[in-house]
Steps between C-alpha positions, in 0.01 A plus 500: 500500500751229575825433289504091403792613314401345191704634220411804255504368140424822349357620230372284259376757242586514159624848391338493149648848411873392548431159400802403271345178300847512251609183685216315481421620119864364432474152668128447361620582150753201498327296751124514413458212649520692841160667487347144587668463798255456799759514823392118537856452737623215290816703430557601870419194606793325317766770475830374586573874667195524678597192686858712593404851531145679534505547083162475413404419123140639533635800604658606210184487311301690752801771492506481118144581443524777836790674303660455841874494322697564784419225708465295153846558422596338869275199543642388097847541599397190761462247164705188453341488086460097645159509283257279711279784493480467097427124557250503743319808357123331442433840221889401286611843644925520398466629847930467495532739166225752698761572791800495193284745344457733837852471542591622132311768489595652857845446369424690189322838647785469753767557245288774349467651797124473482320470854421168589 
């Protein structure tokens, strides 16, 4: 068969028996307005770092829910805290405080040595 070198993405599969949901459990407990979002784009769309550097808003709430924290811990690092994302959120998602939360928290099992 011939090569039309398109890339290798991976695996997409979700490891459900080291799934690590702490994260997520964390961010939905003082954001619950995050369960509504639906990954309409609004946020991407209009994010001042997307427009500067391949940060990508819906991203971080595919990686949230995935318990992907590595790559989590990356992508939020890319955040200017601007907050169009909160204003153009159609579902009132504090989408700004979501990423502050990620980025406590990582901080936090960081400094008690806790794998991230």
């Amino acid at each position: 068969m011939e090569d039309f070198s398109f890339l290798n993405p991976g695996s997409r599969q979700i490891d459900f028996d080291n799934f690590d949901d702490r994260l997520l459990l964390y961010v939905l407990e003082y954001e619950p307005s995050f369960v509504t979002c639906i990954s309409c784009g609004g946020c991407t769309a209009t994010c001042s770092a997307g427009n500067l550097t391949n940060f990508n808003v819906r991203k971080i709430g595919l990686w949230l829910r995935r318990g992907e924290t590595e790559k989590l811990s990356q992508e939020i690092e890319k955040c200017m805290f601007c907050g169009k994302c909160t204003l153009v959120c159609p579902r009132d998602i504090n989408i700004r405080n979501v990423i502050l939360l990620i980025k406590k928290r990582i901080s936090e099992l960081k400094t008690e040595n806790q794998p991230v």
